[in-house]
mmCIF file of the N, C-alpha and C atoms, coordinates in Angstrom:
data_MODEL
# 
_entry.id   MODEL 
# 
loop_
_atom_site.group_PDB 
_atom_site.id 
_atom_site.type_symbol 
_atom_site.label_atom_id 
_atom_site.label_alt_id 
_atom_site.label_comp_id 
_atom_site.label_asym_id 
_atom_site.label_entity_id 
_atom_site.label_seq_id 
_atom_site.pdbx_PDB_ins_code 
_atom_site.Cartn_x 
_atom_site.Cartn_y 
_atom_site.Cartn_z 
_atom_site.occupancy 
_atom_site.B_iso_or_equiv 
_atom_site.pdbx_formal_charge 
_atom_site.auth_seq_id 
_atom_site.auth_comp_id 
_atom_site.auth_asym_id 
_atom_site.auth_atom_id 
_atom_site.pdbx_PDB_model_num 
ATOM 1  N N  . UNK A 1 1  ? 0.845  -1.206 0.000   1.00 0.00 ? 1  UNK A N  1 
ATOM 2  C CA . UNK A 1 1  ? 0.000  0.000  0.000   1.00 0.00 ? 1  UNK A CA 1 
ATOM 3  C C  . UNK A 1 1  ? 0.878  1.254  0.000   1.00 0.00 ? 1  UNK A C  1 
ATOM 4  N N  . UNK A 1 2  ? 1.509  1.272  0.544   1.00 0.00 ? 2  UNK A N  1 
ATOM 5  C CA . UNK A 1 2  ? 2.717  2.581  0.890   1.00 0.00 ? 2  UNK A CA 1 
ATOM 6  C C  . UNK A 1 2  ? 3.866  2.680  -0.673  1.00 0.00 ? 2  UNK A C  1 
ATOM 7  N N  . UNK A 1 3  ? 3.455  1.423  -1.029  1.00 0.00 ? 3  UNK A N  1 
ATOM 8  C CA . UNK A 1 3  ? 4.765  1.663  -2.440  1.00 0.00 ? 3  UNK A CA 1 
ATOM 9  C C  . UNK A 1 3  ? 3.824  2.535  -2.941  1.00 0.00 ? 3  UNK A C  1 
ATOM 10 N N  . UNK A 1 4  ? 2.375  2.102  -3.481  1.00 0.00 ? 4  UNK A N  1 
ATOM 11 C CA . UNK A 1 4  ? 1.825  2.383  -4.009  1.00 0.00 ? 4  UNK A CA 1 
ATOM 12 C C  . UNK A 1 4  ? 1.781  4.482  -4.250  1.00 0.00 ? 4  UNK A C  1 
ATOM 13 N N  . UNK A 1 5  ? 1.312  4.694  -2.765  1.00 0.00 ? 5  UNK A N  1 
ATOM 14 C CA . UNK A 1 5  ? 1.574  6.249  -2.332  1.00 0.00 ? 5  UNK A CA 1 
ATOM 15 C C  . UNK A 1 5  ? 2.487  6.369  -2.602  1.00 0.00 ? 5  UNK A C  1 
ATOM 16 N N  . UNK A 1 6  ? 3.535  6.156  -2.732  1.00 0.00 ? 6  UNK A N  1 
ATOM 17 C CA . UNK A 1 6  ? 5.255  6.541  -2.812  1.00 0.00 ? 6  UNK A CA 1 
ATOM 18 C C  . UNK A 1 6  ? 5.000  6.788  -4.547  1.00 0.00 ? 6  UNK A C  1 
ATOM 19 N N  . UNK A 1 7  ? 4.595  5.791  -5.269  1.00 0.00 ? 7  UNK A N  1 
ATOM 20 C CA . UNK A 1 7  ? 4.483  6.223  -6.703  1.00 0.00 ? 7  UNK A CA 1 
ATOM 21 C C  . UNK A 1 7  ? 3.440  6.945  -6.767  1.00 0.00 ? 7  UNK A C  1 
ATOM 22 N N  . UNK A 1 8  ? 2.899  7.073  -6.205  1.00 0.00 ? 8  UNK A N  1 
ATOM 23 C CA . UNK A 1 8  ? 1.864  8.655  -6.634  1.00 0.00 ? 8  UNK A CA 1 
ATOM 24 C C  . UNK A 1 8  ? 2.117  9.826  -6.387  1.00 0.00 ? 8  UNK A C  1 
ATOM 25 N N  . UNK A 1 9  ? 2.931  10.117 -5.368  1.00 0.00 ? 9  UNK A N  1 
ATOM 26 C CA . UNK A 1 9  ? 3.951  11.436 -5.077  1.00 0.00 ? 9  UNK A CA 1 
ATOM 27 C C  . UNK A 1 9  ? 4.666  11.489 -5.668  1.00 0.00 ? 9  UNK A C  1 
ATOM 28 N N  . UNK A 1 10 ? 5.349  10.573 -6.769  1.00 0.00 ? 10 UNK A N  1 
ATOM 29 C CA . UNK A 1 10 ? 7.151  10.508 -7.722  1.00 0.00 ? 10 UNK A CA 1 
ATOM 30 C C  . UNK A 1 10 ? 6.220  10.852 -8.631  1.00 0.00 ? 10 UNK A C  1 
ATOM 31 N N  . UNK A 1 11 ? 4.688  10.509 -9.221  1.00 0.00 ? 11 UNK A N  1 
ATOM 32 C CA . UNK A 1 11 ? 3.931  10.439 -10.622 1.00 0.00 ? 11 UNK A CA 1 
ATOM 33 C C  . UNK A 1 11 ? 3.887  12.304 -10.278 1.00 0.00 ? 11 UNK A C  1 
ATOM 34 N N  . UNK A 1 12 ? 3.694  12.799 -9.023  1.00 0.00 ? 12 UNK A N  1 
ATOM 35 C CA . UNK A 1 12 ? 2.810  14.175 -8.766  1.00 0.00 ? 12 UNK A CA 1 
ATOM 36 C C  . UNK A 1 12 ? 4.490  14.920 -9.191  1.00 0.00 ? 12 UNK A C  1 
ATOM 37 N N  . UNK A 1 13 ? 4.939  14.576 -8.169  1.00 0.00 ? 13 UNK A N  1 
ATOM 38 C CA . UNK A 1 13 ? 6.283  15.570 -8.060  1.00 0.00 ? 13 UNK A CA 1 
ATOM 39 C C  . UNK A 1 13 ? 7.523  15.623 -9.414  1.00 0.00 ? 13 UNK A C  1 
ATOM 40 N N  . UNK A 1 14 ? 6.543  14.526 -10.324 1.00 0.00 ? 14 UNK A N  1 
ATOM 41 C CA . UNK A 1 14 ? 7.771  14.547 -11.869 1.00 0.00 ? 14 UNK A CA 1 
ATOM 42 C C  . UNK A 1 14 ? 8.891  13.881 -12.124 1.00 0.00 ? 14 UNK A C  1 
ATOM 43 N N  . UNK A 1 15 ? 9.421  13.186 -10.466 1.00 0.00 ? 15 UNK A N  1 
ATOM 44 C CA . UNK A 1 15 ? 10.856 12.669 -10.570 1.00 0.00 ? 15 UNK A CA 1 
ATOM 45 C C  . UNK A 1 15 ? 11.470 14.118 -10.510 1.00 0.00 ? 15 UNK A C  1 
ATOM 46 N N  . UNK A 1 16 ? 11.530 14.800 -9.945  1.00 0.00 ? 16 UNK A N  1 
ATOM 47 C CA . UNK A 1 16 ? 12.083 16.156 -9.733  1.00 0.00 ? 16 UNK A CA 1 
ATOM 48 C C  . UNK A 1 16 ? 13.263 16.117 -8.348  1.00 0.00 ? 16 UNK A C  1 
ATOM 49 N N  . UNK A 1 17 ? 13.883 16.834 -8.024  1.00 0.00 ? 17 UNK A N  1 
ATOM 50 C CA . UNK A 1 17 ? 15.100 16.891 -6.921  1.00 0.00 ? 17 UNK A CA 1 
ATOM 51 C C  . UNK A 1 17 ? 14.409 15.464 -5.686  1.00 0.00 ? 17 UNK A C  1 
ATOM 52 N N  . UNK A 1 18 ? 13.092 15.834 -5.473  1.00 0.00 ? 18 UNK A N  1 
ATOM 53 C CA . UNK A 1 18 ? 12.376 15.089 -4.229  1.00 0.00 ? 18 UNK A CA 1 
ATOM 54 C C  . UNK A 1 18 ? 12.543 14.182 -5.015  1.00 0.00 ? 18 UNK A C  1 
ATOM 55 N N  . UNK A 1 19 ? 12.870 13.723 -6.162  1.00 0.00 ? 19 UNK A N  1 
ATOM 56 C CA . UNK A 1 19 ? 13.455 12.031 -6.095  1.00 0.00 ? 19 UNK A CA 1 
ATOM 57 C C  . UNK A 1 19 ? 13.962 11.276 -5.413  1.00 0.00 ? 19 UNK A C  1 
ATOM 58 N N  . UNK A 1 20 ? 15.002 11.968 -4.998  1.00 0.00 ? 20 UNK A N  1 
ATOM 59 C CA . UNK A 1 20 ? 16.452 11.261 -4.398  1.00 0.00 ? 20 UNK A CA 1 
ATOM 60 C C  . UNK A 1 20 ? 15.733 10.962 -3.048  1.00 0.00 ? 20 UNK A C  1 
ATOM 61 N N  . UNK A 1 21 ? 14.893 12.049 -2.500  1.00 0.00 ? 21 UNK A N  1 
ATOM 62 C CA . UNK A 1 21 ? 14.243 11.925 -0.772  1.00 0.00 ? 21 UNK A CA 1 
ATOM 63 C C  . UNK A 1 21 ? 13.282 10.363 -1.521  1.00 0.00 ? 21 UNK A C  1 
ATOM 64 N N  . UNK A 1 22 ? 12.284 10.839 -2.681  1.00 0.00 ? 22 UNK A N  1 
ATOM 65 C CA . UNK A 1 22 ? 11.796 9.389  -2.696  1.00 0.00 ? 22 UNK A CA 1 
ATOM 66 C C  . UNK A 1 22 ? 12.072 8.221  -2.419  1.00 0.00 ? 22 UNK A C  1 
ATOM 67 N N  . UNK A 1 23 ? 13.531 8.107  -2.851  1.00 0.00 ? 23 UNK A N  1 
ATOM 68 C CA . UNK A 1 23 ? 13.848 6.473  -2.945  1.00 0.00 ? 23 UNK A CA 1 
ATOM 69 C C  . UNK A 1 23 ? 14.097 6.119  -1.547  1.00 0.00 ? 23 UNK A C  1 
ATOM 70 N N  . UNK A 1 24 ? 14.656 6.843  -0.827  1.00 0.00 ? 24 UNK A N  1 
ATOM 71 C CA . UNK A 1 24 ? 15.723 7.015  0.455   1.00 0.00 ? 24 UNK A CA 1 
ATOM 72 C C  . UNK A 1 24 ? 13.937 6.126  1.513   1.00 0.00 ? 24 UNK A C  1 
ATOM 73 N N  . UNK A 1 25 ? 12.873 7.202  1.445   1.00 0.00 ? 25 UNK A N  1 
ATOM 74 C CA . UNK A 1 25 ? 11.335 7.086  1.849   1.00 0.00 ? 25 UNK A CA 1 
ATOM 75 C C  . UNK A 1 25 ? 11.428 5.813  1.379   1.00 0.00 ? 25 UNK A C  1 
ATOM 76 N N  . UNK A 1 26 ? 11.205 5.133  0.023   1.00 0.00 ? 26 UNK A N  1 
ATOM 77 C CA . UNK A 1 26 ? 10.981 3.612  -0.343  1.00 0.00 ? 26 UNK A CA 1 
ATOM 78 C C  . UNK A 1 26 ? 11.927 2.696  0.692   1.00 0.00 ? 26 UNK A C  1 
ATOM 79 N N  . UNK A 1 27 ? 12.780 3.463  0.559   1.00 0.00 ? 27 UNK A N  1 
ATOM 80 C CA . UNK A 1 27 ? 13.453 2.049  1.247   1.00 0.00 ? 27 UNK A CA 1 
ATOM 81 C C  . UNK A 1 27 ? 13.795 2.043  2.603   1.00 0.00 ? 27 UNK A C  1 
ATOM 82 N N  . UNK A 1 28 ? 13.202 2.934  3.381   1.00 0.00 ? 28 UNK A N  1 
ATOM 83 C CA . UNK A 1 28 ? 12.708 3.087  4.750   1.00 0.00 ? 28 UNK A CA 1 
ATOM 84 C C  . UNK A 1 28 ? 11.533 1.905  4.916   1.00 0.00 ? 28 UNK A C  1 
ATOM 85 N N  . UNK A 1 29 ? 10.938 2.733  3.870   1.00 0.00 ? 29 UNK A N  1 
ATOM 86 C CA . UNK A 1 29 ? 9.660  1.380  4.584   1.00 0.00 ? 29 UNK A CA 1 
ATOM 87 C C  . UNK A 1 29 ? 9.713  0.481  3.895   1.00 0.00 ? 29 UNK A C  1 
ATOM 88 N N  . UNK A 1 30 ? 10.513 -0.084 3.057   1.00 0.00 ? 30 UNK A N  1 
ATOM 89 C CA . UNK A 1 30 ? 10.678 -1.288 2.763   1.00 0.00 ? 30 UNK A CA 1 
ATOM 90 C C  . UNK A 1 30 ? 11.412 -1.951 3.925   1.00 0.00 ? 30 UNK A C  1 
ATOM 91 N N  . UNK A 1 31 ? 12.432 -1.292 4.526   1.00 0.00 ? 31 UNK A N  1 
ATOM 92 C CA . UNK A 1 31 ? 12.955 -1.839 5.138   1.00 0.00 ? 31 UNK A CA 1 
ATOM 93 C C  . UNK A 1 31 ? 11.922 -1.919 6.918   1.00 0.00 ? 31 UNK A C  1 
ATOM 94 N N  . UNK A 1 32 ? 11.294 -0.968 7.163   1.00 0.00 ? 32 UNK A N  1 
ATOM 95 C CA . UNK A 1 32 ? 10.575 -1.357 8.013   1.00 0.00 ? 32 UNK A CA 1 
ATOM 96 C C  . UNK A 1 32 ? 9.443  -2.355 8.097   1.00 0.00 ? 32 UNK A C  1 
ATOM 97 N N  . UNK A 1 33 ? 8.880  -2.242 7.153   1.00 0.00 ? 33 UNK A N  1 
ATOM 98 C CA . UNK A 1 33 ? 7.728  -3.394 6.513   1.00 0.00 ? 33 UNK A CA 1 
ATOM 99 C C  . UNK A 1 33 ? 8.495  -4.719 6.432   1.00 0.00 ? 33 UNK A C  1 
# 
């Protein structure tokens, strides 16, 4: 569910600078999940 949100903020935000925070976020909660 949370990947899911995570690609809807990267779809909103363009892949723009907040990319790099994106992935860092993915793999927080990947790693917490």
């Amino acid at each position: 569910m949370t990947a899911i949100v995570a690609q809807a903020w990267a779809s909103l935000y363009g892949f723009t600078s907040i990319n790099f925070a994106h992935l860092i976020i993915v793999g927080l909660t990947f790693c917490v999940n």
